[in-house]
ROTIGU-843496 format. One record per residue: residue number from 1; residue in one letter; x, y negated, z of N, C-alpha, C, O in turn. Coordinates in Angstrom, 3 decimals, decimal comma. Example, Ala and Ser with C-alpha at 12.3 -4.5 7.8 and 13.67 -1.06 7.14 Angstrom:
+------+------+----------+----------+----------+----------+----------+----------+----------+----------+----------+----------+----------+----------+
: rolo : zafi :      n_u :      n_v :      n_w :     ca_u :     ca_v :     ca_w :      c_u :      c_v :      c_w :      o_u :      o_v :      o_w :
+------+------+----------+----------+----------+----------+----------+----------+----------+----------+----------+----------+----------+----------+
:    1 :    A :   13,190 :    5,690 :    7,800 :   12,300 :    4,500 :    7,800 :   13,200 :    3,300 :    7,800 :   14,236 :    3,319 :    8,465 :
:    2 :    S :   12,850 :    2,250 :    7,080 :   13,670 :    1,060 :    7,140 :   12,900 :   -0,030 :    7,870 :   13,409 :   -1,138 :    8,039 :
+------+------+----------+----------+----------+----------+----------+----------+----------+----------+----------+----------+----------+----------+
//
This chain:
+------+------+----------+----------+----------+----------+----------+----------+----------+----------+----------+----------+----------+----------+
: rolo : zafi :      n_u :      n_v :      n_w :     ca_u :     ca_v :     ca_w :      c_u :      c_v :      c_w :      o_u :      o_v :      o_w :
+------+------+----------+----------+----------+----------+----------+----------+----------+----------+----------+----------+----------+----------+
:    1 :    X :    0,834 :    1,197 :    0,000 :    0,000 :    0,000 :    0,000 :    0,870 :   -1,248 :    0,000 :    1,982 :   -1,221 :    0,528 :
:    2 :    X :    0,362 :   -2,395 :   -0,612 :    1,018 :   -3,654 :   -0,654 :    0,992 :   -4,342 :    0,604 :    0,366 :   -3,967 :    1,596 :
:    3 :    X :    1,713 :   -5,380 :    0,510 :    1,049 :   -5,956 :    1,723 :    0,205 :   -6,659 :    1,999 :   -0,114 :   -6,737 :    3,186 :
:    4 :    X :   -0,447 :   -7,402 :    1,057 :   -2,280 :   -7,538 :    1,091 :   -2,792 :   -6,821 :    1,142 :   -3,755 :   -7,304 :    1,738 :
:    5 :    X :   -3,114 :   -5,458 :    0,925 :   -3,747 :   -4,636 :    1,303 :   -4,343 :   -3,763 :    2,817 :   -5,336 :   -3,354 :    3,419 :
:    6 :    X :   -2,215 :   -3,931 :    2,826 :   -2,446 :   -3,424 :    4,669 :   -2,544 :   -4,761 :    5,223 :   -2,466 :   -4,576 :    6,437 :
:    7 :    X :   -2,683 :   -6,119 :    4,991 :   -3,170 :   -6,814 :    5,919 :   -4,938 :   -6,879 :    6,277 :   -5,602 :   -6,981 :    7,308 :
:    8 :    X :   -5,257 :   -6,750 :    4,742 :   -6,582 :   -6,796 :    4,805 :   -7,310 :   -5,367 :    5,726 :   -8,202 :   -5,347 :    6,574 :
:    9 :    X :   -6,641 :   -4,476 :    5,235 :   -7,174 :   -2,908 :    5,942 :   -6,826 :   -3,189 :    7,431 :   -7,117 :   -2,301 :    8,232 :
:   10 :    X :   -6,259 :   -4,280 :    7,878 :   -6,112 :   -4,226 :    9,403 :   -6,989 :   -4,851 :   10,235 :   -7,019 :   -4,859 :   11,466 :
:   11 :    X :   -7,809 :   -5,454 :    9,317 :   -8,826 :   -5,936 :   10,049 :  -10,535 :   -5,744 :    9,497 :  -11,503 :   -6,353 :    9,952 :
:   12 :    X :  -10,540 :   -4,668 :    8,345 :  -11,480 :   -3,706 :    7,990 :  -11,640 :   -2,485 :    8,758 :  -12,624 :   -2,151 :    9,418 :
:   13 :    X :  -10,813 :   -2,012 :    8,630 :  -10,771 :   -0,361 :    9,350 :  -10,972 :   -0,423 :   11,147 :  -10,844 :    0,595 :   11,827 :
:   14 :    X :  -11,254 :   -1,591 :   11,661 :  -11,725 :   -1,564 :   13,014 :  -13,215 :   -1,902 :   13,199 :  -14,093 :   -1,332 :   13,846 :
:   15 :    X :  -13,229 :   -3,166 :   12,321 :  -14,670 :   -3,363 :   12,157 :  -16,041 :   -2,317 :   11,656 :  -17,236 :   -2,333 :   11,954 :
:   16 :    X :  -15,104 :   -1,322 :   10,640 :  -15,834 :   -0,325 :   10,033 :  -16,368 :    0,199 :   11,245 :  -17,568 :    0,040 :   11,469 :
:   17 :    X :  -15,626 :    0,818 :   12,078 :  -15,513 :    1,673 :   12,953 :  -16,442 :    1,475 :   14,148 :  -17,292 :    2,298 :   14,488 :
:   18 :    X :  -16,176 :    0,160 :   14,833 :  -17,142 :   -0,591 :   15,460 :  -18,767 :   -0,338 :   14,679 :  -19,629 :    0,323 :   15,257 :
:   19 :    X :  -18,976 :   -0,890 :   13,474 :  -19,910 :   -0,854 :   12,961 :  -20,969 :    0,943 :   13,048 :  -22,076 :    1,422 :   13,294 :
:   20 :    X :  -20,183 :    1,130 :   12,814 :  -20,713 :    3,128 :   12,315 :  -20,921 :    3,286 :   13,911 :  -22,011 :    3,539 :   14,425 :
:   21 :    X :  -19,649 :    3,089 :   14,652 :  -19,997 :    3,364 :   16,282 :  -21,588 :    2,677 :   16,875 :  -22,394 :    3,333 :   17,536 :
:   22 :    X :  -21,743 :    1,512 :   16,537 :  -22,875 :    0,758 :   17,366 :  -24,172 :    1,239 :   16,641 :  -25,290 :    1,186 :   17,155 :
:   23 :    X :  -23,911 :    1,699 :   15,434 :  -25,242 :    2,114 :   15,055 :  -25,730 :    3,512 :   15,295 :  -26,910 :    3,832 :   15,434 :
:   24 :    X :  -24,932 :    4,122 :   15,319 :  -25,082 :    6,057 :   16,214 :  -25,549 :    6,019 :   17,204 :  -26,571 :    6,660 :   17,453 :
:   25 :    X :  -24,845 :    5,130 :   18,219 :  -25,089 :    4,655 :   19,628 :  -26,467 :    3,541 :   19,692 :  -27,033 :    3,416 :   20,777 :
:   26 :    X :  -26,870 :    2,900 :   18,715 :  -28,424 :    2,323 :   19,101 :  -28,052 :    0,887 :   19,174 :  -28,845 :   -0,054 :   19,160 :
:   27 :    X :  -26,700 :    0,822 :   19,256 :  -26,662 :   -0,824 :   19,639 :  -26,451 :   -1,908 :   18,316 :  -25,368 :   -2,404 :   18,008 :
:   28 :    X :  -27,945 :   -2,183 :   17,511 :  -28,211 :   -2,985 :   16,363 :  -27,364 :   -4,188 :   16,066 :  -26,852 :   -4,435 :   14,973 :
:   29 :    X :  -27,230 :   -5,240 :   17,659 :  -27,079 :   -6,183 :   17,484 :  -25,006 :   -6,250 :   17,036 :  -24,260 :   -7,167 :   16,693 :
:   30 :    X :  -24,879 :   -5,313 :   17,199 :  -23,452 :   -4,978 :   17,321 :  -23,230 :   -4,669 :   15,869 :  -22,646 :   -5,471 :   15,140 :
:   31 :    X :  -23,648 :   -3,618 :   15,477 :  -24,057 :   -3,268 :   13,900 :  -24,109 :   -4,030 :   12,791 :  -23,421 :   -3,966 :   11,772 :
:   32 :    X :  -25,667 :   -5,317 :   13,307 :  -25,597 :   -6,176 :   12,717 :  -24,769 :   -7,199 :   11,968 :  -24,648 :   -7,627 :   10,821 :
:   33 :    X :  -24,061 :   -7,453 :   13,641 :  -22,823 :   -8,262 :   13,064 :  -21,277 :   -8,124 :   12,555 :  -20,519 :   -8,995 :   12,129 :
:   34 :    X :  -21,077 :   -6,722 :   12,750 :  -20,373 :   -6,046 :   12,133 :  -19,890 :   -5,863 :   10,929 :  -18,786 :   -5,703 :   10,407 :
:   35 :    X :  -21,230 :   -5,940 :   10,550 :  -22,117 :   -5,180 :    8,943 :  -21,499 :   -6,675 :    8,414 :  -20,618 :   -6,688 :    7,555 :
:   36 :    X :  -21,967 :   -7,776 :    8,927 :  -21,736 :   -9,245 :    8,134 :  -20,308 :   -9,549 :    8,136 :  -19,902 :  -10,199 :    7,172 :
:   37 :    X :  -19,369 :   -9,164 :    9,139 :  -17,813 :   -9,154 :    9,049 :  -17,541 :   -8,355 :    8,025 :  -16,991 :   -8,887 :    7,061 :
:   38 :    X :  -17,802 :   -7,107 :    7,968 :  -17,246 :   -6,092 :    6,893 :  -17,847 :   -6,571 :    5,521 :  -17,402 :   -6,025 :    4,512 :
:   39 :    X :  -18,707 :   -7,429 :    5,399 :  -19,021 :   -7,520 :    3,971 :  -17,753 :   -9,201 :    3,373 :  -17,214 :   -9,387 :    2,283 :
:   40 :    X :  -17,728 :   -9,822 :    4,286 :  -17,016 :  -10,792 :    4,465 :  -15,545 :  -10,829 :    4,103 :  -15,020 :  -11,687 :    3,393 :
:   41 :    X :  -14,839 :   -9,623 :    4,771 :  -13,933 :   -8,879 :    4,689 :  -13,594 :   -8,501 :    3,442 :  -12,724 :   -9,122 :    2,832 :
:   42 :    X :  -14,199 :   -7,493 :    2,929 :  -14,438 :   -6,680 :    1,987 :  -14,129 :   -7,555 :    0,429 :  -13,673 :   -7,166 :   -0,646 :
:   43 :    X :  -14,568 :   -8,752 :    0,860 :  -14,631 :  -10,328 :   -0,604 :  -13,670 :  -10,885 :   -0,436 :  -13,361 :  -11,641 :   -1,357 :
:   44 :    X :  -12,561 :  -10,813 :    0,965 :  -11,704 :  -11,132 :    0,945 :  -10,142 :  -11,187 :    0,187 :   -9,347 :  -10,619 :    0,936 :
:   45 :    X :   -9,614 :  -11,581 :   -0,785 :   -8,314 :  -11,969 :   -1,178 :   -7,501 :  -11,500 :    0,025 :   -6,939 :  -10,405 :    0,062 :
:   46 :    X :   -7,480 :  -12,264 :    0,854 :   -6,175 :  -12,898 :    1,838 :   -6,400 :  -13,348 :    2,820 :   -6,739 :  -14,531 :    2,841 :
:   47 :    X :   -6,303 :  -12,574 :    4,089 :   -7,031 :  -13,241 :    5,361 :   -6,019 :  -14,309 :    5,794 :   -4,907 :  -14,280 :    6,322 :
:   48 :    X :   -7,078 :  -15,519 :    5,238 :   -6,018 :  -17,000 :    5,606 :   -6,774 :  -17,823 :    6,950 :   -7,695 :  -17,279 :    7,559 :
:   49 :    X :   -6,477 :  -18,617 :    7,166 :   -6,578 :  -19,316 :    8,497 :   -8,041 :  -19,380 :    8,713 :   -8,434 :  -19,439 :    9,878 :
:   50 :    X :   -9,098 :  -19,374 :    7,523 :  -10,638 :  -19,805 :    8,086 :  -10,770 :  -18,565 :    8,419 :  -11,158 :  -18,298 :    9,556 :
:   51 :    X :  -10,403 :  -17,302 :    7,269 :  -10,985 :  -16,198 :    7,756 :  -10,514 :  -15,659 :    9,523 :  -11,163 :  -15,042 :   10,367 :
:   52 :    X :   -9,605 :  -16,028 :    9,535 :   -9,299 :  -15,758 :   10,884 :   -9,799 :  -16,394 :   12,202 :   -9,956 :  -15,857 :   13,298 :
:   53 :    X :  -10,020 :  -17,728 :   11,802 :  -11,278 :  -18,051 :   12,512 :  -12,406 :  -17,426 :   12,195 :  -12,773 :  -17,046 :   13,307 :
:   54 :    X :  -13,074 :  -17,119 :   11,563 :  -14,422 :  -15,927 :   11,231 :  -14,488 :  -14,920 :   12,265 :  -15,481 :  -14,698 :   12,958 :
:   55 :    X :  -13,077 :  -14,162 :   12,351 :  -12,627 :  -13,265 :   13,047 :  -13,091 :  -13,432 :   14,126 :  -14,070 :  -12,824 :   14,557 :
:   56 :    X :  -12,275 :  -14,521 :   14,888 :  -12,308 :  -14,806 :   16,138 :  -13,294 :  -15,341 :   17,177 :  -13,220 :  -15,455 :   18,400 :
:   57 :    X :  -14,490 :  -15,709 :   16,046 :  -15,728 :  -16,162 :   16,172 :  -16,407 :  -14,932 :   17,027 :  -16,757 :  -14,835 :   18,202 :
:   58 :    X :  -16,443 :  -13,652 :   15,419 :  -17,438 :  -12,506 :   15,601 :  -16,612 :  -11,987 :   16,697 :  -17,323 :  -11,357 :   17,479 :
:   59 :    X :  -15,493 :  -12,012 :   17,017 :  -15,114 :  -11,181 :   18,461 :  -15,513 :  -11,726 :   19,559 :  -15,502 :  -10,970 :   20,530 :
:   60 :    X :  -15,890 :  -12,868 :   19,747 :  -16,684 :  -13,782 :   20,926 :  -17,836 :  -13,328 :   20,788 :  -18,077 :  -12,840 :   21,892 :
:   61 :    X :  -19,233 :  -13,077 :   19,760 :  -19,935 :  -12,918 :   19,309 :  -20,171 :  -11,559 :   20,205 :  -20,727 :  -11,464 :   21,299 :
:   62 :    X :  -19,713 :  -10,781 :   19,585 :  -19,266 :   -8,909 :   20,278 :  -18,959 :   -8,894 :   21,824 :  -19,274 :   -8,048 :   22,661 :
:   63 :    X :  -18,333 :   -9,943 :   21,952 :  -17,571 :   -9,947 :   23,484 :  -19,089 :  -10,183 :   24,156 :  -19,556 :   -9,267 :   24,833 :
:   64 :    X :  -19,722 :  -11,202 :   24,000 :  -20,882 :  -11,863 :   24,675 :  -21,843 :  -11,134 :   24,493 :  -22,586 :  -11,301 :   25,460 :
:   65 :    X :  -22,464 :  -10,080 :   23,493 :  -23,450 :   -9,785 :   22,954 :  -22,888 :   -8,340 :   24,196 :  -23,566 :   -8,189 :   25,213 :
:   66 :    X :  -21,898 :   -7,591 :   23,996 :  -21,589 :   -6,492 :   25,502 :  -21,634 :   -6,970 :   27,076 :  -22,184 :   -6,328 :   27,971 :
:   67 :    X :  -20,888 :   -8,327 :   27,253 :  -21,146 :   -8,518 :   28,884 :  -22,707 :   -9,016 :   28,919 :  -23,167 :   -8,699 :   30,016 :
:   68 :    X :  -23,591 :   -9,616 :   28,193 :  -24,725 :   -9,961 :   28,249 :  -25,384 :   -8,544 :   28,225 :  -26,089 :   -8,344 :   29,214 :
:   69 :    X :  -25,309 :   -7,273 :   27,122 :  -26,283 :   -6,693 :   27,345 :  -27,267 :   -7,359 :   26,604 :  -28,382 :   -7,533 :   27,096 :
:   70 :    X :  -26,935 :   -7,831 :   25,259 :  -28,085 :   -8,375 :   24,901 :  -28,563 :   -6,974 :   23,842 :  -27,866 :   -6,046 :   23,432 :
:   71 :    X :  -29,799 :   -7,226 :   23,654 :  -30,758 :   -6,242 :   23,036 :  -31,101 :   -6,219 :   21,767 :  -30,635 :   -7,011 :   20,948 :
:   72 :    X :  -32,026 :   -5,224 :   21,461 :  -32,118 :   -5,648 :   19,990 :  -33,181 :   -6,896 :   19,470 :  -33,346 :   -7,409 :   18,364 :
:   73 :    X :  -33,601 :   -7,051 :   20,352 :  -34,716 :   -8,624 :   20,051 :  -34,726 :   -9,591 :   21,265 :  -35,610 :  -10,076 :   21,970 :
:   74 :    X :  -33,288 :   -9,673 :   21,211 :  -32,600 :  -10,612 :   22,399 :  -32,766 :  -11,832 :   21,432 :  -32,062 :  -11,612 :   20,446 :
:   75 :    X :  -33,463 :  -13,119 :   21,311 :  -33,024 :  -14,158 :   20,489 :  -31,417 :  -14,931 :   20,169 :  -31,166 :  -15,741 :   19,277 :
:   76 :    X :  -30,575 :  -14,432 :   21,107 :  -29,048 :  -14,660 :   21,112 :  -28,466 :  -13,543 :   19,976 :  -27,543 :  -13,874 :   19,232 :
:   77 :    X :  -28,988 :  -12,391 :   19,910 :  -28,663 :  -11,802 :   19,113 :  -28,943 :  -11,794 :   18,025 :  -27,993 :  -11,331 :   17,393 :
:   78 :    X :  -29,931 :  -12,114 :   17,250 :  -30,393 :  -13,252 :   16,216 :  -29,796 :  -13,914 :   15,767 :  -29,258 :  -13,902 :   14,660 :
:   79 :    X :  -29,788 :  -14,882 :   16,871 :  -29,084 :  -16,618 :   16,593 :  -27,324 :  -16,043 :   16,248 :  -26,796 :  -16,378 :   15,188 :
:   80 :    X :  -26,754 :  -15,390 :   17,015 :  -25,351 :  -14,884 :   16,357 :  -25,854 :  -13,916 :   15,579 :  -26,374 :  -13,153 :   16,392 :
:   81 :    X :  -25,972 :  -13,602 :   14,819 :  -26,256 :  -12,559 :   13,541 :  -26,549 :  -13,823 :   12,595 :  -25,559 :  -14,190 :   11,961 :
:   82 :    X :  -27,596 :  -14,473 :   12,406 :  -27,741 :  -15,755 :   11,456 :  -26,626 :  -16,548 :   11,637 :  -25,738 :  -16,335 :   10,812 :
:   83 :    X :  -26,432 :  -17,273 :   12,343 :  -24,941 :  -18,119 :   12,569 :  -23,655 :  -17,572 :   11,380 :  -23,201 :  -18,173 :   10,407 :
:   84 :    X :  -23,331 :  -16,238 :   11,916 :  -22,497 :  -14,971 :   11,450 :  -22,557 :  -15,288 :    9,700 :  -21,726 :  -15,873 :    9,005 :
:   85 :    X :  -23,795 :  -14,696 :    9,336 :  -24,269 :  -14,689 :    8,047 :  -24,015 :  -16,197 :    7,112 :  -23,536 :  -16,459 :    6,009 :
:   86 :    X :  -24,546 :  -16,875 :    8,086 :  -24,565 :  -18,818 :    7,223 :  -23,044 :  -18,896 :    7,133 :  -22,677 :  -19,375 :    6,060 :
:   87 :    X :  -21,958 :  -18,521 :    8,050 :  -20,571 :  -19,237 :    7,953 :  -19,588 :  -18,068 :    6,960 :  -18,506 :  -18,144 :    6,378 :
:   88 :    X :  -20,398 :  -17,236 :    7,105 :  -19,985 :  -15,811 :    5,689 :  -20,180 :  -16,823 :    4,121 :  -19,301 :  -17,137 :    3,318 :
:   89 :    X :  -21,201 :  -17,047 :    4,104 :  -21,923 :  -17,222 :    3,111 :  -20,970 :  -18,443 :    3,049 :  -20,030 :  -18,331 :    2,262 :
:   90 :    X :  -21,054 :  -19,401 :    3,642 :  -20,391 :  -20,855 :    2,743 :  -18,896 :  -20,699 :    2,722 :  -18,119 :  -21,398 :    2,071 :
:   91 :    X :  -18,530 :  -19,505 :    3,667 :  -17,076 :  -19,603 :    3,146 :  -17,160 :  -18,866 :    1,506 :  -16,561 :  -19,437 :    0,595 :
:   92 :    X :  -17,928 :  -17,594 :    1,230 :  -17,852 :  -17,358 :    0,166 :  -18,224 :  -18,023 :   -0,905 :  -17,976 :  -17,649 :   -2,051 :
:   93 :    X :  -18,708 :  -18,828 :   -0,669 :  -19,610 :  -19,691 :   -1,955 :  -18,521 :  -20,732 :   -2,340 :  -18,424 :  -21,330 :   -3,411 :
:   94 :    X :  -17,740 :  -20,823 :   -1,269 :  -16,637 :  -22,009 :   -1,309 :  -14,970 :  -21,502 :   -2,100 :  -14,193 :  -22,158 :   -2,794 :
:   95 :    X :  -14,910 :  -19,965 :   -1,575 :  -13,744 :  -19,217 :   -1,854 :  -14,032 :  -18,052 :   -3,011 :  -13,259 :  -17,378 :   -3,692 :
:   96 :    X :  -15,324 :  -18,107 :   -2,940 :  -15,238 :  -16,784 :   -4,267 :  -14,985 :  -17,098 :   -5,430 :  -14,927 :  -16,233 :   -6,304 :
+------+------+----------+----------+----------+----------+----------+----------+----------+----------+----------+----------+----------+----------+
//
């Protein structure tokens, strides 16, 4: 592998994992936002400085959505899942 490749696979191949995990296990809101990193990811070139803020976002996102215990029709879990999705979207619309 190049080294865009294994940079990019280093921050796919956890999220995947996370993702497939929270949805076996029941936990949607985890899934959800997962699902919107890995597609994010996935369109990615080159994880450069916004995407890494993206990153660091959805890991706050994950972090809060586990010590909360939020649910699957928790409105926080929502509101980060849409949030998630809108800052996906204009980075791609901006970078694709």
């Amino acid at each position: 592998l190049d080294n865009h490749t294994s940079n990019i696979e280093a921050f796919i191949n956890p999220v995947m994992q996370l993702k497939a995990n929270a949805a076996m296990f029941g936990a949607k809101p985890i899934s959800q936002l997962s699902d919107t990193m890995l597609n994010l990811l996935e369109r990615t070139d080159v994880p450069n400085g916004t995407v890494l803020s993206i990153v660091k976002a959805y890991q706050k996102m994950i972090s809060m959505t586990l010590s909360q215990k939020l649910g699957i029709d928790d409105k926080i879990s929502h509101v980060f899942t849409k949030e998630l999705q809108d800052v996906c979207n204009r980075y791609l619309r901006k970078h694709a």
